[in-house]
C-alpha positions in Angstrom: 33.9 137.8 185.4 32.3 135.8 182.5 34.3 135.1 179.4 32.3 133.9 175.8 34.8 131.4 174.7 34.4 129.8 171.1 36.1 126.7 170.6 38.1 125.9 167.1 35.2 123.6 166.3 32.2 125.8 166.6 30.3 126.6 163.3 31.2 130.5 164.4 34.3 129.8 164.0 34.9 128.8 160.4 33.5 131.1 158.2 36.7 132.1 156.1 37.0 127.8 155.7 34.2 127.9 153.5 36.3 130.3 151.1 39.5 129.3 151.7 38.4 125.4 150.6 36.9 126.5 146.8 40.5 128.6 146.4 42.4 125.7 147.2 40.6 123.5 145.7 40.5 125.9 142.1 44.0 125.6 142.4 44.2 122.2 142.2 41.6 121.7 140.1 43.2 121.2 136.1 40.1 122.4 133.9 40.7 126.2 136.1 42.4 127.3 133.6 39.7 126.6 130.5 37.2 127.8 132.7 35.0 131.4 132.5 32.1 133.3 132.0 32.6 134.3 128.5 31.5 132.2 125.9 35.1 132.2 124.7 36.0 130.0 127.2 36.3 126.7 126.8 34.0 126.0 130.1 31.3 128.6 130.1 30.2 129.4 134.2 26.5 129.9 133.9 25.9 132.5 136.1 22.0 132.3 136.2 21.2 129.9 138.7 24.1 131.6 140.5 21.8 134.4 140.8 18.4 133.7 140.8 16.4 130.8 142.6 15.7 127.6 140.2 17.8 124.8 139.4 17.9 124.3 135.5 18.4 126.8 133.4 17.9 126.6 129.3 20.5 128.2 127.2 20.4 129.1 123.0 22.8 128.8 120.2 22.3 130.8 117.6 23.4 129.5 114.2 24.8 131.1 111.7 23.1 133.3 108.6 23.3 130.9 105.0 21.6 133.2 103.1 22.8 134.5 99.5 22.1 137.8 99.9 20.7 140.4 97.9 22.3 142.6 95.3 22.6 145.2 92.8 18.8 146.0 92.7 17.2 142.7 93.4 14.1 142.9 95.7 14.9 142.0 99.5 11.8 142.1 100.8 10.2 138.8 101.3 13.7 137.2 100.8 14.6 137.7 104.8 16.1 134.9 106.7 15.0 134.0 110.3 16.9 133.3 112.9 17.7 129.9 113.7 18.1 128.5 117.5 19.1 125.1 119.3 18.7 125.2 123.2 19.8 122.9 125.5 19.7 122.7 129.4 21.7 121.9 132.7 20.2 121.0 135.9 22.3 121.9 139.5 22.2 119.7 142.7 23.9 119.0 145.8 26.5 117.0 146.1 28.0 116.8 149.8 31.5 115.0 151.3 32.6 115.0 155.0 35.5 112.9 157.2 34.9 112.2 160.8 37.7 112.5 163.0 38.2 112.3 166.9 39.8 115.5 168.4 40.6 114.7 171.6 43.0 111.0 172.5 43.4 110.7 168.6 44.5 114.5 168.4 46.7 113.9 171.3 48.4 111.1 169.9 49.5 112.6 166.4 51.5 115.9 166.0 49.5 117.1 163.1 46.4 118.7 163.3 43.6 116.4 162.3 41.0 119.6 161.4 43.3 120.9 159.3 44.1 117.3 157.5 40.7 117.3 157.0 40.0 120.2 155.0 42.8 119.7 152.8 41.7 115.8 152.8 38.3 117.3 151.2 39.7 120.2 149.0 41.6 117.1 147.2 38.5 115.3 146.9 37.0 117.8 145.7 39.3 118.9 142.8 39.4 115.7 141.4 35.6 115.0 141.3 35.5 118.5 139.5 37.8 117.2 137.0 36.9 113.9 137.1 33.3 115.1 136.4 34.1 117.1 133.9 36.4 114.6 131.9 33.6 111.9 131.5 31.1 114.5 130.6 33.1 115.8 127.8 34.5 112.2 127.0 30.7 110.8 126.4 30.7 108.3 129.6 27.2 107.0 129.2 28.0 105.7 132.7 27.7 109.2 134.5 24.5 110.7 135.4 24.6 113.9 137.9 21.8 115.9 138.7 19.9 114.7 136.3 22.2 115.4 133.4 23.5 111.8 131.7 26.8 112.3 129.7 26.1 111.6 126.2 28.7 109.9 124.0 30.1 111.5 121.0 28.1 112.0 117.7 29.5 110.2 114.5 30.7 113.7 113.6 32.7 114.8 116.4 34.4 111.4 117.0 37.7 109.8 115.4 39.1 106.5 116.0 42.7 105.3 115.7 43.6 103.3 112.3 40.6 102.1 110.0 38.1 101.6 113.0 35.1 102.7 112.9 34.3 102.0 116.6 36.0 101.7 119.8 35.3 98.2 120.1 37.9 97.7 117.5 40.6 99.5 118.8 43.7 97.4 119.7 46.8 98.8 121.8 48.9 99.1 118.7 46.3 101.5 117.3 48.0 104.5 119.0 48.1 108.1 119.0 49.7 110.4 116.8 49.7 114.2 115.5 47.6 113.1 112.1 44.5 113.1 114.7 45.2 116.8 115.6 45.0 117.6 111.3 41.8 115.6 111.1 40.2 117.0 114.3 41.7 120.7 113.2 39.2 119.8 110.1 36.6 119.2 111.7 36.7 122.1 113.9 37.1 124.6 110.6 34.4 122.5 107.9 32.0 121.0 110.0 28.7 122.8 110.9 28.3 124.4 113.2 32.4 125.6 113.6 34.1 124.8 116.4 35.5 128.4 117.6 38.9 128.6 118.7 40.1 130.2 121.9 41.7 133.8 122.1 44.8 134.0 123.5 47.2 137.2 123.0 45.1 138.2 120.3 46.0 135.0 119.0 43.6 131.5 118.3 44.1 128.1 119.7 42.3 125.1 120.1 43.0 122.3 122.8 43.7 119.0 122.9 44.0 116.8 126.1 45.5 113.7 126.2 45.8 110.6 128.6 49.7 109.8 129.7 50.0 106.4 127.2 48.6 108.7 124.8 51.9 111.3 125.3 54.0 108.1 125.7 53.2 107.3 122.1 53.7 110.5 120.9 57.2 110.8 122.7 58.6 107.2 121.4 57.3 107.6 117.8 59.7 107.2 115.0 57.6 109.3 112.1 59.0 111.8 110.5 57.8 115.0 112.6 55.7 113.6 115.7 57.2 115.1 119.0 60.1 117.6 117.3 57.2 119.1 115.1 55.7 120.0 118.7 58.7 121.4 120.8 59.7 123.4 117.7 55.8 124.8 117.4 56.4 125.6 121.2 59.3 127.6 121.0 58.1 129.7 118.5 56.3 132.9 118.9 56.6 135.6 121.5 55.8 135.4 125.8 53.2 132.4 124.8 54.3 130.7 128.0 53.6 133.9 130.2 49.8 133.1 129.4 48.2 130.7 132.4 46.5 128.7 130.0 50.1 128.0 128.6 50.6 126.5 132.2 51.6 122.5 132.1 51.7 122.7 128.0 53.4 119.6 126.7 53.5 122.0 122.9 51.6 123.5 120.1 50.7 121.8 116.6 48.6 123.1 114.3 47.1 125.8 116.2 46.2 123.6 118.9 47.8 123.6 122.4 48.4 119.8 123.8 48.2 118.8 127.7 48.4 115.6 129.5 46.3 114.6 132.1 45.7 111.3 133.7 42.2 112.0 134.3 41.8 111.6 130.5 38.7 109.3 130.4 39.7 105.3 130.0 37.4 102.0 129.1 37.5 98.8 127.2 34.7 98.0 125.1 33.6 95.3 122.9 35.5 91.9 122.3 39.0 93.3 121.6 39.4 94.0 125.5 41.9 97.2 124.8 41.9 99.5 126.8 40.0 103.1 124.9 41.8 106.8 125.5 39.5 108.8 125.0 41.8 112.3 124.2 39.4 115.7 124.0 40.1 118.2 121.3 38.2 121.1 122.0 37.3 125.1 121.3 35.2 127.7 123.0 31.6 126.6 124.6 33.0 122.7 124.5 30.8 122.9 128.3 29.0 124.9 130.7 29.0 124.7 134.7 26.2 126.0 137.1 26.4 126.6 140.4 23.8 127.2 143.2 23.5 130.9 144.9 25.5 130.2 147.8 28.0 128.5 146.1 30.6 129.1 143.5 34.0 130.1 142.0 35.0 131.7 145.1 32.9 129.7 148.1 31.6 125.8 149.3 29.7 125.6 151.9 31.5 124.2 155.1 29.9 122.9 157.9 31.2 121.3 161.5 29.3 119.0 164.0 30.5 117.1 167.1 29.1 114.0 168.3 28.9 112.1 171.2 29.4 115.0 173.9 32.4 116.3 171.9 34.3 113.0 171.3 33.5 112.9 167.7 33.6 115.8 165.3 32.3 115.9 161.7 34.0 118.1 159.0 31.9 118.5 155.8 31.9 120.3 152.3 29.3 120.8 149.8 28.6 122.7 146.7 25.4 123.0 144.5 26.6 122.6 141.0 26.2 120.7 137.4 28.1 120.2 134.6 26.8 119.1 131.0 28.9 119.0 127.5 27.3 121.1 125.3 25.4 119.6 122.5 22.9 121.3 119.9 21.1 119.8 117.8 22.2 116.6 118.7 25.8 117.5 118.0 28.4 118.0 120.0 29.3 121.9 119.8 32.9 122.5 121.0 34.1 118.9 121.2 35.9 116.0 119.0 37.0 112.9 120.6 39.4 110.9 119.8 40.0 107.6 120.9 42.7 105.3 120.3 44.4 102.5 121.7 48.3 102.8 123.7 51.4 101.2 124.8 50.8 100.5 128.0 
């Protein structure tokens, strides 16, 4: 009697990996938790190309009304306003990653499963290229170009610099962080134009700040009056903050912002001072928008397996049609400030 075997490796066989790889990977990722569809979310998912064919789509911000306003019996007619838009687009492409392995004397020789190491080898990868991604686009790396969206660096109003500089080229490691950067990017966010919207959590609103380890360091080892108390004490306040997941890995709150750490905070040294630049990310709702392609998304990748050479060889690979662009109208940043300063290292 004929039996239909299908071996671990056949492409039949993997169909839940595909799945199981974007959970894992969300997991690890640590934007997931500023990330959804609603524009109050600090990373929008653009669900268009997700559902239609194409691979840019164009997006609107409308401003706010300035008008006076009529009253009392003043003529309104002919004293309308119109609307006023700023659009801006994002662009999705491929990107692909795969290990190669040998599954039969190599297989034999270690007691864990090489397959398996793979996929987890690639769900790693592919968390931190999500955040890494997403970091320097935020961040302003000029550097970074994917799918034909180039990061763009900070505008002259959504940027502060440690001390008197004026640009990150003067920055020194004594220059370091501290909370009086939350205040002035906390007024930036509520005067400039357009606002920069805080996040809704518990019927409450919050902005977010990120910042690099040094950066915490500083903050940690200050002698100022205030500095890291003021935070734990802001923290401890109020009532089941923590129960919220975007409270997850909080280092505190101050000033209506909640701070995190991350070392994937974006780093460089520029200009003749040679110090190394933190480049911390204060942000609000709509600070940037992800795509992704129609058969990828939140909750798939697209896994594929090949052997080679008669079955010696066997090729594990992931993939995922996506893009990721900081959101800027009007040649302003929306939802962002950075801040850079120097550290002790």
């Amino acid at each position: 009697m004929a039996i239909t075997v299908i071996g671990s490796s056949d492409n039949k066989a993997v169909k839940l990996w595909s799945k199981s790889l974007f959970r894992d990977t969300l997991t690890k990722m640590y934007f997931k938790k500023f990330m959804g569809e609603g524009s109050g979310s600090i990373v929008q998912i653009l669900p268009d190309t997700k559902k239609q064919t194409g691979d840019n789509v164009t997006y609107a911000l409308r401003m706010q009304l300035t008008g006076t306003g009529r009253t009392g019996q003043e003529v309104l007619e002919g004293n309308e306003e119109d609307l006023a838009f700023y659009d801006t687009s994002l662009t999705i492409d491929q990107m692909r990653h795969a290990v190669r392995i040998n599954p039969t004397i190599t297989q034999q020789r270690v007691e864990y499963n090489l397959r398996k190491e793979s996929r987890d080898a690639l769900s790693d990868w592919w968390a931190q290229r999500f955040d890494s991604y997403m970091f320097r686009y935020l961040a302003g790396d000029t550097s970074l170009t994917f799918a034909s969206n180039t990061a763009v660096s900070a505008d002259a109003s959504h940027v502060l610099f440690a001390s008197t500089c004026t640009a990150e080229s003067q920055l020194t490691t004594a220059m370091t962080f501290s909370l009086a950067h939350i205040d002035k990017a906390v007024r930036i966010a509520k005067a400039g134009s357009p606002l920069i919207r805080p996040v809704n959590i518990d019927g409450d609103s919050y902005y977010v700040c990120v910042l690099h380890p040094y950066q915490v360091y500083d903050l940690r080892t200050s002698t100022a009056t205030g500095q890291w108390f003021d935070i734990q004490k802001s923290f401890m306040e109020g009532n089941g903050r923590k129960d919220n997941p975007i409270f997850s890995g909080a280092l505190g709150v101050y000033n209506g912002t909640i701070l995190y750490e991350s070392n994937n905070v974006h780093t460089g040294s520029y200009g003749a001072s040679s110090a190394t630049v933190y480049r911390a990310l204060f942000m609000g709702a709509q600070a940037g928008c992800i795509a992704f392609g129609q058969k990828d998304g939140v909750d798939n990748m697209t896994w594929d397996e090949e052997l080679f050479d008669y079955g010696n060889s066997l090729g594990v690979a992931a993939s995922c049609i996506w893009g990721i662009q900081k959101n800027i109208f009007n040649s302003e940043d929306y939802g962002t400030v950075t801040i850079a300063t120097g550290a002790t290292a």
